[in-house]
N, C-alpha and C positions, 0 to 999 in steps of 0.2 A: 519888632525886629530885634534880635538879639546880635550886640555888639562883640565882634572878636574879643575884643579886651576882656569884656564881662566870661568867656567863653577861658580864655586862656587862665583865668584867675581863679575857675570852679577849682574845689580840691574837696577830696571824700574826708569824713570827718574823722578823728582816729581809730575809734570805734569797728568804725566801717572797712575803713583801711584793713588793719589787721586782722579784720573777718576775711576779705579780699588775699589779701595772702596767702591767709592760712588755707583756703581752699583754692588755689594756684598752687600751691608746695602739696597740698595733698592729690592734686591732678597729675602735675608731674609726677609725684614717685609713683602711683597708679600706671602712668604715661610707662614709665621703667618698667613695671612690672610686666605690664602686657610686652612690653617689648624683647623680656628676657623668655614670655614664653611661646611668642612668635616663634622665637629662636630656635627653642626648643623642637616645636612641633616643623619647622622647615627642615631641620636636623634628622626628625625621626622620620618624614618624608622621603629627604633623599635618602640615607639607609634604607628603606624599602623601596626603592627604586619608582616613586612616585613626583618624579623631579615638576611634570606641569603642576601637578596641584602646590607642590613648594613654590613655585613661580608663581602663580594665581593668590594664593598666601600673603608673598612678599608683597606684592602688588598692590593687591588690599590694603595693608597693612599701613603701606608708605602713602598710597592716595589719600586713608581715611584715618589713619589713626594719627601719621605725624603731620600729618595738614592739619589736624586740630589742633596737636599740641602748640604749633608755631603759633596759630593763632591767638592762645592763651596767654603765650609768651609776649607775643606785640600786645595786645590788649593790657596784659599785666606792666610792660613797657610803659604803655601809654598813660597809666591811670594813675601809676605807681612812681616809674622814674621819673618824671620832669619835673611833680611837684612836689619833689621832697622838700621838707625845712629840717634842717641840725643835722646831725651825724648820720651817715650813712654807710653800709659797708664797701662800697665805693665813691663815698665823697672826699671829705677833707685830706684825705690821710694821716696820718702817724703825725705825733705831736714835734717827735725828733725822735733820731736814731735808738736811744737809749730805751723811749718805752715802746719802740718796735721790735727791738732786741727782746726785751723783757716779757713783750705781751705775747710773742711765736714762738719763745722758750715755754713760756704757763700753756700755752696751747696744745704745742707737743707734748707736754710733759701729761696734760690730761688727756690728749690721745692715747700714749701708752698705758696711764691706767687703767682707761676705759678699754682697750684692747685686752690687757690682761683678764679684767673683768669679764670679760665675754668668752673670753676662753674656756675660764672653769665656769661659769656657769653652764654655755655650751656641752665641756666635755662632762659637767653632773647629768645634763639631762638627756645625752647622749648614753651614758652608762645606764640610766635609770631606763632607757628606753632599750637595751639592748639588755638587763637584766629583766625586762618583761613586768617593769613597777604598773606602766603604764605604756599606752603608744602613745603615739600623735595627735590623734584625734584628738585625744583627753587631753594632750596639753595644751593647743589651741584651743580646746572650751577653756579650760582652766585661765589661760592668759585674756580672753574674751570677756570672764565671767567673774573673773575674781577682782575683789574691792582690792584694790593698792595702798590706799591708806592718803591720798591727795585726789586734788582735783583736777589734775593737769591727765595729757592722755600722754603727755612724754613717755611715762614709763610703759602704756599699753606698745606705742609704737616701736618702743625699744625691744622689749620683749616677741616684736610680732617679726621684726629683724632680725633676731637668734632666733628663732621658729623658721626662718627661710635657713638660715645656715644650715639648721639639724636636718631640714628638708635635703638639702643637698648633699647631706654629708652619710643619709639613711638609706639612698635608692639605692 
């Protein structure tokens, strides 16, 4: 017979943990994506004057798509937030004002770089695509296929985010 106690004290190892995450964060932003092209296709819908099939869409969408997502969410809830130990991004808070001040200034402050950053990379491959170096295709194999020089996929995913902007910014 397994004791609540024994039950409420299980915790995933860290290992495991932040295997767990990292495919929760990669659901959700998936979660986003489909939900931005939901959007899309109920938009292109009703412009053609196909309003049940956009209703029938949405419907789907919300039964099947964001009923799982919550469910990930509780699950990730469950597994994740109660048995945190140390720092968490919503536990202890701010040490005192001063390294609160200090750490949403450095935060901002690498926002805007990083914005900057995306810009021109954006408007080079924007130009390069609009000078006919390459299209899209090519550059999604290229960000797909090309060694970065580390082993982290940070940069695949960053890269795969300016690839949606240029998407958006090409139709």
């Amino acid at each position: 017979m397994i004791k609540l106690k024994s039950i409420l004290q299980e915790e995933m190892n860290p290992r495991d943990k932040r295997e767990f995450e990292a495919a929760a964060r990669g659901i959700e932003t998936n979660l986003e994506y489909i939900k931005e092209e939901v959007t899309r296709l109920v938009k292109l819908l009703n412009k053609e004057g196909m309003r049940k099939s956009a209703n029938e869409l949405q419907i789907s969408y919300k039964r099947r798509v964001v009923e799982f997502g919550l469910d990930v969410q509780n699950i990730t809830k469950q597994h994740l937030g109660e048995a945190t130990t140390g720092f968490t991004d919503t536990g202890r808070g701010y040490q005192n004002k001063e390294t609160q001040t200090f750490s949403v200034n450095a935060v901002k402050d690498a926002s805007k770089q990083v914005g900057k950053l995306q810009q021109n990379v954006v408007g080079q491959f924007i130009k390069d695509i609009n000078q006919k170096k390459y299209d899209a295709m090519d550059l999604v194999r290229a960000i797909k296929t090309t060694p970065l020089g580390d082993a982290s996929f940070s940069k695949k995913d960053f890269f795969m985010s300016l690839f949606d902007l240029i998407k958006k910014r090409t139709r």
